[in-house]
Each structure stands twice: as C-alpha cells, then as structure tokens.
Legacy VTK file of the C-alpha trace (Angstrom):
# vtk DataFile Version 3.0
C-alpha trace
ASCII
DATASET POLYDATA
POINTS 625 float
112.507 117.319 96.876
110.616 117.233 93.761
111.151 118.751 90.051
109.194 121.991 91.122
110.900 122.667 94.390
114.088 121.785 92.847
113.398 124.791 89.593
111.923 127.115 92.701
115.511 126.994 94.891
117.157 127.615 91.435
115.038 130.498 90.802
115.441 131.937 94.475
118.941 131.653 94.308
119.277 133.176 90.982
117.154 136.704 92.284
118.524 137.174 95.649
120.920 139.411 95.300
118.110 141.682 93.988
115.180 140.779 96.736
117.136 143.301 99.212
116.632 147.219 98.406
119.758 148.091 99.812
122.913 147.284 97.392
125.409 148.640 100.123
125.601 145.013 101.832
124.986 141.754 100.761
125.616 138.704 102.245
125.243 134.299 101.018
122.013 133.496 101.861
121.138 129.618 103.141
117.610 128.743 101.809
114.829 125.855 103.463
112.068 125.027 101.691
108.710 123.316 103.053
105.413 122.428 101.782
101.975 122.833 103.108
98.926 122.739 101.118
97.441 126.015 103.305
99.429 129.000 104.169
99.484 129.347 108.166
97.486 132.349 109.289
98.947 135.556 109.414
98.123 136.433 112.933
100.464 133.680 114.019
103.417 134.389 111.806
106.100 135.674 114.075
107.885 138.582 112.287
111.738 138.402 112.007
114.067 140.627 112.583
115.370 142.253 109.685
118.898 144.361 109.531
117.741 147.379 108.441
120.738 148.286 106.807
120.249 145.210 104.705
116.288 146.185 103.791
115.553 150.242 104.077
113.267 152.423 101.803
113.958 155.523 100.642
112.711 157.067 103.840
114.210 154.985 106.222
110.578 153.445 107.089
110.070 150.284 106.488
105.816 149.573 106.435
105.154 145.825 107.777
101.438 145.171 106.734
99.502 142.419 107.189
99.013 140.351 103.709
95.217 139.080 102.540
95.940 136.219 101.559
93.464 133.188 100.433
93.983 130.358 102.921
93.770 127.797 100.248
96.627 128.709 98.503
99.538 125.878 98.233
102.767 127.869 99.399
106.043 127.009 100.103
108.404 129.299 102.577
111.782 130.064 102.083
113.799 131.780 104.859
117.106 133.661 103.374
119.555 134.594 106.044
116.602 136.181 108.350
114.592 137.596 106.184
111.468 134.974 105.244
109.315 134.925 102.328
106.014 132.773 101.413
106.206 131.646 97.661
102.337 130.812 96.700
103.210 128.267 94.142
99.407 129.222 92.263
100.526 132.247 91.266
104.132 132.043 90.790
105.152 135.104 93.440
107.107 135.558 95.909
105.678 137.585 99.369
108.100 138.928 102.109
106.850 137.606 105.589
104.699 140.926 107.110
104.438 142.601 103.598
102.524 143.107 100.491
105.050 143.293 97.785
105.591 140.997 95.100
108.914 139.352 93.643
107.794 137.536 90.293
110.168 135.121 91.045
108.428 132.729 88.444
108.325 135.412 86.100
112.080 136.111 86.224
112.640 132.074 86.011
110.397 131.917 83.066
112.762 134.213 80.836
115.507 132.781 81.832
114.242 129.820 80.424
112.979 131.386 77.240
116.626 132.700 76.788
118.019 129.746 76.904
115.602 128.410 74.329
116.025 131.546 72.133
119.871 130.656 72.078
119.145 126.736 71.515
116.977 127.798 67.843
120.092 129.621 67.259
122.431 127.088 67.447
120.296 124.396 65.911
120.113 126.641 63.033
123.807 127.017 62.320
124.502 124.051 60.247
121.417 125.633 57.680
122.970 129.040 58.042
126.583 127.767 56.872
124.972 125.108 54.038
126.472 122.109 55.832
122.832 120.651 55.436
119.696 122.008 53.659
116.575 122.378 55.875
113.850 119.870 55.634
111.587 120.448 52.151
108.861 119.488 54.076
109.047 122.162 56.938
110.089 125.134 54.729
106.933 124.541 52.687
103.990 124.135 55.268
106.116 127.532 57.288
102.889 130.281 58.047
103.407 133.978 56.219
103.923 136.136 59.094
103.899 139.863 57.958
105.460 142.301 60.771
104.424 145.904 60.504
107.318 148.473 61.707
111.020 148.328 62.672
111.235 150.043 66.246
111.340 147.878 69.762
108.882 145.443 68.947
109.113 144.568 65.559
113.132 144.380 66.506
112.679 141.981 68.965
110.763 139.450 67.069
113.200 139.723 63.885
115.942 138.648 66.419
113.693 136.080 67.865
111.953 134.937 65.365
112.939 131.274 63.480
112.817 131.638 59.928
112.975 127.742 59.594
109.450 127.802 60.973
107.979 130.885 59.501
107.903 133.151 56.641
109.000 136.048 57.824
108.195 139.545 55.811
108.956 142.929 57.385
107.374 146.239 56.254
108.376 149.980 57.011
108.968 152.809 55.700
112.003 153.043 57.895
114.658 150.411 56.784
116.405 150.619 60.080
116.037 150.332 64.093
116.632 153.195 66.168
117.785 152.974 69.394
115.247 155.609 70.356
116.436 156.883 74.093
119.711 157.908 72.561
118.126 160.459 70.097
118.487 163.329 72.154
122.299 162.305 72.261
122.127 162.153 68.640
120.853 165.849 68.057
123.352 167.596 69.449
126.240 165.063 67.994
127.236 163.335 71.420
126.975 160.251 69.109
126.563 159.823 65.331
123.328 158.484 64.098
124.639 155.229 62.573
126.292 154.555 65.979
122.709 153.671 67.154
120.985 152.158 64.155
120.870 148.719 62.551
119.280 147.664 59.268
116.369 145.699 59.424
117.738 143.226 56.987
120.811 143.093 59.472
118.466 142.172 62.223
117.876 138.931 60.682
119.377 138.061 57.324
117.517 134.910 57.183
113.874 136.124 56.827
112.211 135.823 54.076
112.047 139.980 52.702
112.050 143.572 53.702
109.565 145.879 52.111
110.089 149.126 52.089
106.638 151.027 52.341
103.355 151.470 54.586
100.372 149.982 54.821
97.684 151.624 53.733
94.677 149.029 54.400
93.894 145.454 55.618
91.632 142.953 53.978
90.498 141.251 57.158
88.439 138.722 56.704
90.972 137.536 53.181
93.958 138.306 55.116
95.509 140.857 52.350
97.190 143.918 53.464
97.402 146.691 50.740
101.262 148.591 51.183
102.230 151.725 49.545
105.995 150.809 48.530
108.435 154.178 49.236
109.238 156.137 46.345
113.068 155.186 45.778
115.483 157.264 43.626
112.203 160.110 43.166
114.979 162.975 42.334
115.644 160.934 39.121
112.635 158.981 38.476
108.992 160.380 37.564
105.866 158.575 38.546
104.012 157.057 41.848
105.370 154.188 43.406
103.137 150.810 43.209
101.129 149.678 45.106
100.996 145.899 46.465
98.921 143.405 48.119
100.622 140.928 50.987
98.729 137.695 51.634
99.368 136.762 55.379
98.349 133.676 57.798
99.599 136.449 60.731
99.928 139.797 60.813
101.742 141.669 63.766
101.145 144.893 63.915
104.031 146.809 65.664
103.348 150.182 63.902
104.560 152.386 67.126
102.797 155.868 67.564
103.641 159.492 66.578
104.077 162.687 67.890
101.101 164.445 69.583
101.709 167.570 68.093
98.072 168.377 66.563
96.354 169.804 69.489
98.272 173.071 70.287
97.722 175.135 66.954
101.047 175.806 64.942
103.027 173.213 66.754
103.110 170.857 63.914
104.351 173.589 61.297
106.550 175.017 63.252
108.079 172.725 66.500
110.280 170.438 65.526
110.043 166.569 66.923
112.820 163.743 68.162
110.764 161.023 67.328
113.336 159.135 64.601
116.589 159.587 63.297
115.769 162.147 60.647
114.206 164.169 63.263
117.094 164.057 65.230
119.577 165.123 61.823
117.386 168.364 61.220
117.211 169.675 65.144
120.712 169.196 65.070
121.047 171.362 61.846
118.531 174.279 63.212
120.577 174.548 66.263
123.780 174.869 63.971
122.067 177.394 62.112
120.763 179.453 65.124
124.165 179.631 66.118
125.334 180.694 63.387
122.560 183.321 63.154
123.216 184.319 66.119
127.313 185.203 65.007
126.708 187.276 62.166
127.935 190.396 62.173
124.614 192.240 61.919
123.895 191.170 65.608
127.509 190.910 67.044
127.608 193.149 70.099
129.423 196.842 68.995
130.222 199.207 72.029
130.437 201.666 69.136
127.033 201.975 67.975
124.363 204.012 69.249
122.642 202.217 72.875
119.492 202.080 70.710
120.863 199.844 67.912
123.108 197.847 70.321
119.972 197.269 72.770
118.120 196.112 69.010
120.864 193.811 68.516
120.999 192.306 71.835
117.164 191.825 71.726
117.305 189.864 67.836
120.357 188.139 69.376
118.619 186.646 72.226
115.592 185.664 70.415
118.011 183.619 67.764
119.862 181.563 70.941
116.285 181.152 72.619
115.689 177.636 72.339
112.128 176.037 74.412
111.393 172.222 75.186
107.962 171.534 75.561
107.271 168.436 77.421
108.871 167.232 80.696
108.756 163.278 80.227
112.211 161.701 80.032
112.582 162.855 75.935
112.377 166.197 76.968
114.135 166.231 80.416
117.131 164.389 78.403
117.028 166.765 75.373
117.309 169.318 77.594
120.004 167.651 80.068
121.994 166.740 76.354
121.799 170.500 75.191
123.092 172.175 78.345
125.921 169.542 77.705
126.439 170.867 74.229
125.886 174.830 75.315
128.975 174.275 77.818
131.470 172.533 75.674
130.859 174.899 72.294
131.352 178.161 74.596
134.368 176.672 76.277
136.082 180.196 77.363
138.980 181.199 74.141
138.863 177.787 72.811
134.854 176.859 72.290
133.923 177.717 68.436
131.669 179.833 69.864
132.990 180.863 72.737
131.578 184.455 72.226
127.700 183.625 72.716
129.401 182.586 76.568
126.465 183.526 78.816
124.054 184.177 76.027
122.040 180.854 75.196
118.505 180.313 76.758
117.079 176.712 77.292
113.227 176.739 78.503
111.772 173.800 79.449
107.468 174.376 79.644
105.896 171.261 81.924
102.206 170.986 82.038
102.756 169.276 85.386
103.447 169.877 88.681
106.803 167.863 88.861
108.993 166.452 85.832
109.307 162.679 85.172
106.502 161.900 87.235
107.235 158.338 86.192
109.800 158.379 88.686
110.015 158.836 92.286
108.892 162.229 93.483
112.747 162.851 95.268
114.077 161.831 91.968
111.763 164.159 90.021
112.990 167.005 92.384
116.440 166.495 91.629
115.835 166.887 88.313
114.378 169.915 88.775
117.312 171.078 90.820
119.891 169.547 88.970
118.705 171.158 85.589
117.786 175.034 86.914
121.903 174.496 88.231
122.828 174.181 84.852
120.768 177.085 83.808
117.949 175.472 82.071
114.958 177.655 82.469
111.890 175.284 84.125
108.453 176.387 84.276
106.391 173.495 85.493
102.279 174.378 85.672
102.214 175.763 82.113
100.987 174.711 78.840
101.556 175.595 75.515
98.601 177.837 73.750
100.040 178.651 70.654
103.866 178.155 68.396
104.222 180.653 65.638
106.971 181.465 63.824
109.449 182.972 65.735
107.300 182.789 69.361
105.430 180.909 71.037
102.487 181.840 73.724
102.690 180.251 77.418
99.963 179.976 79.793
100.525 179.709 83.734
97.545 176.821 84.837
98.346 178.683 88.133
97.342 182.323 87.489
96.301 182.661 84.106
98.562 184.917 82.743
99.879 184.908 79.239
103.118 185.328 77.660
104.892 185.695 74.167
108.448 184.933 74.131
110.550 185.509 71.194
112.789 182.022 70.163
114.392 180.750 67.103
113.092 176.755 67.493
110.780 174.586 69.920
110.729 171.105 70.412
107.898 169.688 70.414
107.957 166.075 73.340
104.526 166.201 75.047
102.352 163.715 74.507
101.914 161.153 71.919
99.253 159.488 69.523
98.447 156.833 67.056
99.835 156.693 63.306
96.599 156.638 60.974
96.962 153.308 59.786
95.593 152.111 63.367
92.635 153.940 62.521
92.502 152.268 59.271
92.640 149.311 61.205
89.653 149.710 63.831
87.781 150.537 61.154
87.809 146.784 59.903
87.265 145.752 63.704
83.921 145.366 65.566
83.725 147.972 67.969
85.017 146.521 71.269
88.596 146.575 69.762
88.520 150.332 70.003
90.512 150.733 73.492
92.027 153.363 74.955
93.810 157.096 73.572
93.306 155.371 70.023
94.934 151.905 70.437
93.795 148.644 69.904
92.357 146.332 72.654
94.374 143.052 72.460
93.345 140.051 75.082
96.304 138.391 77.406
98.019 136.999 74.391
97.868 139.841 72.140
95.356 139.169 69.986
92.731 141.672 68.527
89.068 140.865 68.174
87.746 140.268 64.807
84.160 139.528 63.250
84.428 136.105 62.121
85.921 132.954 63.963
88.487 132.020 61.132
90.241 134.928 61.191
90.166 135.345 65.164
93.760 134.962 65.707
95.212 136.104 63.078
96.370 139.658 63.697
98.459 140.368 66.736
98.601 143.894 67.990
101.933 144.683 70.001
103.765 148.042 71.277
102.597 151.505 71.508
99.660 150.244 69.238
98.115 147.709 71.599
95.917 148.562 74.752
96.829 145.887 77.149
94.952 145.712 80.494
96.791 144.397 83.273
94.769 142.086 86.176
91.730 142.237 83.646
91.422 146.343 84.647
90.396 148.703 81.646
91.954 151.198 83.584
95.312 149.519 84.089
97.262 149.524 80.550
100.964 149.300 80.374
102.691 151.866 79.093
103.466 153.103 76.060
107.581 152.539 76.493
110.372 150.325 74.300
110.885 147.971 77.598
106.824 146.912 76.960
106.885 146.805 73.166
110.529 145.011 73.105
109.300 142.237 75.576
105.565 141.724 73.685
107.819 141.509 69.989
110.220 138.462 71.249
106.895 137.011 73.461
105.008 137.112 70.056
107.873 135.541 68.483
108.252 132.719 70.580
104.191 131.836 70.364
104.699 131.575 66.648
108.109 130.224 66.607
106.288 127.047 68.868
103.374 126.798 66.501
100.288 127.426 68.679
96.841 127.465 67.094
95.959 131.207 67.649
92.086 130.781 66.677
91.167 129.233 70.070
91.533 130.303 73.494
94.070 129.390 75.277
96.235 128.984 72.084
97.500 125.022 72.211
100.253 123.272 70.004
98.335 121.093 67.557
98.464 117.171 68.194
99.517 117.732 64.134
102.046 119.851 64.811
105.261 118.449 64.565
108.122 119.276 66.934
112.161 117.678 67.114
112.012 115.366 70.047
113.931 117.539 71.969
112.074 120.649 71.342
108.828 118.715 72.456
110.412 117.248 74.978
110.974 120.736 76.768
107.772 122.379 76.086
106.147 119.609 77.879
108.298 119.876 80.728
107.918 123.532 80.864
104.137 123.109 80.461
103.939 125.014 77.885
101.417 122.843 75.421
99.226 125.708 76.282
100.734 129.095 76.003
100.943 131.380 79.177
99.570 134.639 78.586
101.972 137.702 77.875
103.485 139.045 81.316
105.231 142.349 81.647
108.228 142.439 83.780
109.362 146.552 84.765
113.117 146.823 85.202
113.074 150.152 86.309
113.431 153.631 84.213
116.435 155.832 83.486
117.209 159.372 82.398
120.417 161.601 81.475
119.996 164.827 83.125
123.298 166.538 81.791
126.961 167.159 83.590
127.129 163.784 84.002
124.117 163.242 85.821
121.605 160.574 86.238
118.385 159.478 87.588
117.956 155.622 87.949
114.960 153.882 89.365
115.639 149.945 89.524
112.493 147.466 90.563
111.807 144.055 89.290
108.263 144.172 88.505
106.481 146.007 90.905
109.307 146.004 93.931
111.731 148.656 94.235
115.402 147.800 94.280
117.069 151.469 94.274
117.134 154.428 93.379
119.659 156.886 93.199
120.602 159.967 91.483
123.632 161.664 90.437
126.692 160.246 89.132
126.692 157.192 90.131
123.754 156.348 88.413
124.931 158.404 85.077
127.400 155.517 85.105
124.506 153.002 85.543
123.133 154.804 82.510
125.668 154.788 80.091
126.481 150.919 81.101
123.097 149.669 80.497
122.507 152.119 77.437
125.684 150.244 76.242
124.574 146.714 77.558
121.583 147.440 75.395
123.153 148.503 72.351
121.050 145.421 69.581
124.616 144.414 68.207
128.400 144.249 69.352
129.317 146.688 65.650
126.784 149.683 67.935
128.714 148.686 71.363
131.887 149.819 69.273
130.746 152.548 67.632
128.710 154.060 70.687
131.937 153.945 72.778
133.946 155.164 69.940
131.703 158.017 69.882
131.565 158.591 73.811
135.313 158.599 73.601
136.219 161.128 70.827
133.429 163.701 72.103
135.319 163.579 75.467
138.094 164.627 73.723
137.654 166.430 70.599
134.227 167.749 71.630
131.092 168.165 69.753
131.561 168.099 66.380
129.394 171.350 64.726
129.829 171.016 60.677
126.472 170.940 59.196
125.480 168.832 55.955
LINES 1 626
625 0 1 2 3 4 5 6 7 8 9 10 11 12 13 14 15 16 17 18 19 20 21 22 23 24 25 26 27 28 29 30 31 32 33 34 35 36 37 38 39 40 41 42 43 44 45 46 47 48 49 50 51 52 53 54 55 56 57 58 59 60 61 62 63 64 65 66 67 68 69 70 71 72 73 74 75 76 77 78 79 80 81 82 83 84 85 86 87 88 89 90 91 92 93 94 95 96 97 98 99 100 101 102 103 104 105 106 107 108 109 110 111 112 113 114 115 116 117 118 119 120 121 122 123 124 125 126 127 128 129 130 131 132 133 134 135 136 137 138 139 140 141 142 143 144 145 146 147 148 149 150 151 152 153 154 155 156 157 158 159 160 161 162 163 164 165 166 167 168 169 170 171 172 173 174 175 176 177 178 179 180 181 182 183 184 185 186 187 188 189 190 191 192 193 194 195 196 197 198 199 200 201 202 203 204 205 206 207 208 209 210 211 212 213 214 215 216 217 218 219 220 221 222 223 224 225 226 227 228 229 230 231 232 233 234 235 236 237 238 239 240 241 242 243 244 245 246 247 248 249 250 251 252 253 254 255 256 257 258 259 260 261 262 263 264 265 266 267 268 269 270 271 272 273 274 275 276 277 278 279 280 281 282 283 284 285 286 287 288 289 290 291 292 293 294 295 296 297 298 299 300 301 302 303 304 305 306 307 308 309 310 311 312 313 314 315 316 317 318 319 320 321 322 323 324 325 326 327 328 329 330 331 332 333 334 335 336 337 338 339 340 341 342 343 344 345 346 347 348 349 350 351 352 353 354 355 356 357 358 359 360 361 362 363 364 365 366 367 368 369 370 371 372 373 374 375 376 377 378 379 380 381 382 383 384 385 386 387 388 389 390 391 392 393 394 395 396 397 398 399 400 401 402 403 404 405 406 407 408 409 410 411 412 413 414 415 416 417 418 419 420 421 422 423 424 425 426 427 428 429 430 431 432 433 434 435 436 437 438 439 440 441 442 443 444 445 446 447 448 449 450 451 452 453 454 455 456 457 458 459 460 461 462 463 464 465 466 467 468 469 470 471 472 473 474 475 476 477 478 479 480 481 482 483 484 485 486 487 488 489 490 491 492 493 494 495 496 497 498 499 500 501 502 503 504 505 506 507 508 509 510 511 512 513 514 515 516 517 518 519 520 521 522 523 524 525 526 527 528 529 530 531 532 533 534 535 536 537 538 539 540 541 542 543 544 545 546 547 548 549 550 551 552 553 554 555 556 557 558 559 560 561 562 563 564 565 566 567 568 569 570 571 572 573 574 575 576 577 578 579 580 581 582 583 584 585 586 587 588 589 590 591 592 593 594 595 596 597 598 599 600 601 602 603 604 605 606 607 608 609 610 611 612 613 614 615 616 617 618 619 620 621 622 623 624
C-alpha cells in the first residue's frame, strides 16, 4: 500500500461516521481498498444492498442514479460494511456506488491537515512569545506588510491564523472588536450580555504588529497606499477632525463585510432599526424597554371607569406602542423573532413578570417577501418554522413586501392580491436583504472593469485575488467575505454565499497562503526557490504538495436557527451531502452546543454559559442604560 492509499484509509476512516444520513445506528465499518487506472463501467456494477435504516432521506426514498462518470479517471473503491463507494483519486471525492453525491473526503483530510499545521506555528512560536529566545533579525526584517481591512468572520480568522513571525500584520476597523454575529438577536433582548460574545481585536492576536482604529477611505493601487480616516476618540472632550493617514502595504486583504440593505424601501433607513453589530443590538434592546414602558403609563393603562370612548382610545394607542414588525424572514429575522417571543413570555410571567399586566397584549409581525421562511433550509424545515412560530403567536405574513416605514406605521403590500395596509407600531426591524459598504465602491473604481461582479462585490479568481491593471501589483490585494464574488466550478452564476461559515474559512485560507510565502503575482501562486523555510516546515509542504497552492475550497457544514421555546432547526451536510436534519428540541440542543463550541475563546465559553444560566433563573434582565 503506498503513501496515498495509506492518507486515503485515514481519511475514510476519519468521515465515516458522517457518510450515513441516518445518526440512529451506526456500526465499525471494515474498509478494502484497490486500484485500477479506469473505473469499471457502470452498467456492470452490481448494486448492494443497503439497510435502509442505516441510509434513508427525509422521505424515506432513497434515488439510485446512474453516475457519468469519465472512464479515464484513476479510482480506488472502498466497500464499508455493505455500502461501497468509488473514490476518483483526480478529484479528491468520494461517490456512493449507484449515486451522484459527493463526500469531499479529500477536502475534509486537507483541513485536518491544515489544523494540525495551524497548531504546529503555534507551538513553534512559544519560546518567542515567552522571550526564552529572540526571533531571527533576519526574518523579522524581510516579513511582507499585510494590512487586513475589518474585524468580523474573516478578518478574525486570519488574526488567529496568521504568523506574525512571518508577516507584518496591521488590522484596521472602525470596530475594535469581533462579534459573534448569529448571537445578536440573543443579545437584543438580554438572553446574553454583549461582552459575552465579543473579543478585542488586539486580543485576537497580541502579537501583530498594530490595530488602527478607523476606515479606509481610498486605495492607491498601483503604489500600494491605502488612505484611513482614524475614529474620532474622546470627541465629547476634544474639538477638531481626526487625521488622516496613509498605510503602505505589500498585501492588502480586504474583509470589509457588507451592510444593511435598508435603502430601497423609502423611510426604512430613518426609521427601522438594524441587528447588524453590537451597537445595533444595545439600542433595539433599549426601544423595546422603552415601548414597554410606554406602553405602562398611566395615560394608556386600561380604566373600566372611563367613558367606552376613551378606554377604546387607550386600547387603540396601547396596541400601537406593543406593536413590534420584523421585516425579513432569513435566519436574522426568523431568530429575532423566535428570541422576542422568548422575552414576551418570561417578562409577562402571570403576578410575577415585571410586566405581567401587558399579558396578552404584545404583537410580533413578521412580513416575508417569500413564499416560505429560511428558504436556505429544507422546505419541511421551513414549514416548521412557520408552524412553530404562528404557535407562539408571532404574526407571519409570507408574500408581502414592505412599501413604505414612517414614523409610527408602516405600509404592507400582499404580492398576492394587491391590497394595501397601514398598521400602527412603535419599532420595525429592518433584516431583508443586504449590500456593500461604500468603500467597495471606492475600490472598483481603481479596478478595470471585469472586477465588478455580482450585487456590488468584487470578482476574486480561485485564490482570492482581484484583478488589477498592471502585472506588479496583480496579487497584491485579496478580496475575502461578504465583499468577494466567488464563482464556484468556474459558473458566474454559482457564488457562495454571503454567510460567516464562507468568510471565516476564506480569512484562515488567506492566512495560511501568506503565512507559507507564495508569490501571489503569478498564477498558480508557488513558494519561491528564495524563499526560505525550517527544514521541517519544507519538509511537509512538499509532502503535502503544496509548493503550489491549491485553490480556495468551500466546505458547507450545514445551517442552524433558534426558533424560540426552545426550538431549533438544524440542517447538517458536509459539503454538498446531507447528513440530517431535524427540528425541534433536539436540535435547539445541537444549537446551543455548537453556538458554544464556536464561541472564538474559552473567557466567551464562560461567559455565554454564565449568561444562559442566570437568564434561566433570574430571567431577562430589563434596566435600561
């Protein structure tokens, strides 16, 4: 058996438990590999039996079809327990005997391997990081500026990545902190507290080389300057505009994100609020405290005294202040929503709720442009989301849009019928749709024209890199995250989504390509015979075969979503295979453990559970600051 069998039965035996959809059963599988240099025709491949309990979909169908595939392909079969799979050893997949799907086996295999390496630049640096030795003179001088725009999922992932032995590293954002964004909702209504689910940038790797706290403005291309606007600091006590500054860079890595689509629909900007960062979570929680609060006064408070014509005015202003509408049924929305039925239900808590006496009286709308909410999921999983929130008494009205917020209403339109209709509330949220920040713009401008992709974003080849005019600076900015259009198979069509699990994976792959000091200007990037490498560190690219870097692959674990009451949805694949699904509570605890899991540092784990711990049992806490 040689090397590349040997890493393949490794690999297989690492991913089996996941190749079966079913997580009811599982069984030790016995594996038997052969070569051929042609894969056997189809038409002669016997089809096993397979336990369905072991392999069943959804439906309880399982579809056998007939794979295309070339017959000059050099596979290798595998047969585990009696299910068999052909592994074409060109492309690095794995395909189940009869079907079409595809396991990236060599995908999973390959960031294992990167782990590993991550966590061996780690430990090699701890004798610099305590001062038992000083680095090499040498090294730290010839390092390459790297300049990373932004501190959300991408730009995160490369500061933890990233080894600041081998590059300058220089971070700037107007934010000086990470967010763990799909926890916001949580945030707004004080589930958790905001520093539960934050973490400095300069925390996120004390070793670079600075933080700078601004925006950029503009990009010198062709000189490599970026212009930044620092943040006006201490501005209550202090008069005058903050400087501005000019960054040289040998890379720059833009990981900018996106913002809010809330343009389009007029008045939705002035008067919707967003959950797009932490400060937009802070204020939505403080309008909701202050619509409750409205809603108490005594100028409102139901009277069976008064007159049926004041008490039917009263009811009327009362409802409007604890009217509260969602607009957007993606997972921010169907989780903001899911988070404040949560919140509704423990404040009114009959006698002992702090507002116990709006019991009954608080209307959630959520207002869907689509037929069916999370359509990123399955369709029976975005129908028990439906059912699950209308149970708690969330208000759903899928098929409408948004025409027009004002303050104190907002105008619906039914895409079905037509009809218009004003409804009276106190706030909106605004989580449909998103767009670029304007310093993308700023950007494209300085590009030729075929780096204008998709929506706004920047068209990036298979290793991330932009198009620029000239050769010599080809190479030198990188494009990652919500900002980048990435087409997948070479389709214009195809482009990843705009999600954290896509930017966080492109911010550590970009770290690792400059972290191994490939020459970006050429294509495919190679190490330089120059370049200079610790024998062991050479020593493993080579036998990974990595003296030419692989282009960035994106590997889809799956999506979750809180829907409220301790509900879940959870949709687990590995890359483009479903594993399971399931909704309900079982996969609310599959939510909060890999929400947890995820958590960037053990001080968040702590904190998050802390928090998930005292709101079980003190509740939601409601003072206002």
């Amino acid at each position: 058996m040689n090397l590349k069998h040997l890493l393949l039965l490794l690999s297989v035996s690492y991913v089996s438990p996941f190749v079966v959809l079913n997580r009811e059963r599982s069984r030790t599988s016995t594996f038997t590999l052969r070569s051929s240099t042609k894969l056997p025709p189809v038409k002669n491949e016997t089809k096993t039996s397979i336990d369905d309990n072991l392999l069943s979909s959804p439906s309880g169908k399982l579809d056998f079809q007939e794979p295309s595939f070339p017959q000059s392909l050099e596979t290798t079969k595998v047969k585990s327990g009696r299910k068999e799979l052909w592994f074409d050893e060109n492309s690095g997949r794995f395909y189940e005997a009869g079907g079409n799907e595809k396991i990236p086996i060599a995908t999973l295999f390959e960031r294992t391997l990167d782990t590993i390496e991550d966590a061996a630049i780690h430990a090699r640096r701890i004798p610099y990081d305590k001062g038992w030795i000083d680095p090499p003179e040498l090294e730290q001088m010839s390092r390459k500026t790297v300049v990373v725009l932004g501190s959300g999922w991408a730009s995160h992932a490369l500061m933890k990545v990233a080894d600041t032995y081998k590059i300058r590293l220089i971070v700037v954002s107007p934010t000086n902190h990470f967010v763990f964004t799909p926890m916001l909702a949580s945030a707004s209504v004080g589930t958790i507290e905001y520093r539960s689910m934050t973490e400095a940038v300069r925390a996120s790797n004390p070793l670079m080389d600075n933080y700078i706290e601004g925006k950029a403005i503009d990009v010198d291309v062709e000189n490599k300057l970026l212009t930044v606007q620092l943040k006006d600091l201490l501005k209550d006590t202090r008069k005058g505009e903050a400087p501005i500054q000019q960054i040289p860079y040998d890379h720059l890595v833009v990981a900018v994100g996106c913002r809010v689509a809330n343009t389009i629909v007029p008045g939705a900007k002035e008067y919707s609020y967003k959950l797009k960062t932490c400060e937009d979570a802070r204020k939505l929680r403080l309008a909701v405290g202050e619509c409750l609060e409205y809603a108490s006064r005594p100028n409102v408070a139901p009277d069976k005294f008064l007159p049926e014509a004041i008490a039917l005015a009263r009811e009327q202003d009362r409802r409007k202040r604890l009217t509260w509408v969602i607009v957007g049924g993606g997972p921010t929305g169907v989780e903001l929503a899911g988070e404040l039925s949560d919140f509704v239900r423990d404040i009114t808590r009959d006698r002992v709720g702090p507002y116990h006496r709006l019991l009954g009286e608080i209307q959630i709308i959520l207002v869907h442009g689509g037929d069916r909410l999370v359509q990123a999921f399955e369709e029976e999983l975005s129908t028990h989301a439906l059912s699950s929130l209308e149970k708690q008494g969330v208000q759903v009205r899928l098929n409408t849009r948004v025409k027009e917020v004002g303050d104190g209403w907002i105008r619906l339109i039914s895409k079905d019928s037509g009809d218009e209709e004003e409804i009276p509330i106190s706030l909106s949220v605004w989580a449909a749709g998103i767009a670029p920040v304007p310093f993308i713009e700023t950007l494209l401008s300085k590009l030729p024209p075929e780096a204008r992709g998709a929506n706004g974003r920047v068209s990036v080849d298979k290793w991330l890199r932009c198009p620029t005019y000239s050769p010599e600076t080809f190479g030198s900015i990188l494009v990652v995250g919500d900002a980048a259009a990435f087409t997948r198979n070479d389709d214009e069509s195809d482009l990843l989504p705009q999600t954290a699990q896509v930017a966080g994976q492109q911010g550590a792959y970009v770290a690792r390509m400059l972290d191994r000091g490939y020459d970006l200007s050429i294509t495919p990037p190679v190490i330089p015979s120059h370049h200079k490498h610790e024998v062991l560190v050479d020593a493993w690219l080579r036998a990974r075969g990595l003296q030419e870097a692989a282009g960035f692959s994106f590997l889809n674990l799956g999506l979750l979503a809180y829907l409220g009451q301790g509900q879940a949805l959870s949709q687990v694949q590995l890359g483009d295979v479903p594993l399971f699904s399931y909704a309900g509570s079982v996969s609310f605890i599959l939510w909060r453990s890999v929400y947890l899991v995820k958590q960037v540092a053990t001080r968040n784990r702590v904190l998050v559970l802390f928090d998930w711990f005292k709101c079980k049992i003190f509740g939601r806490d409601i003072t206002r600051f």
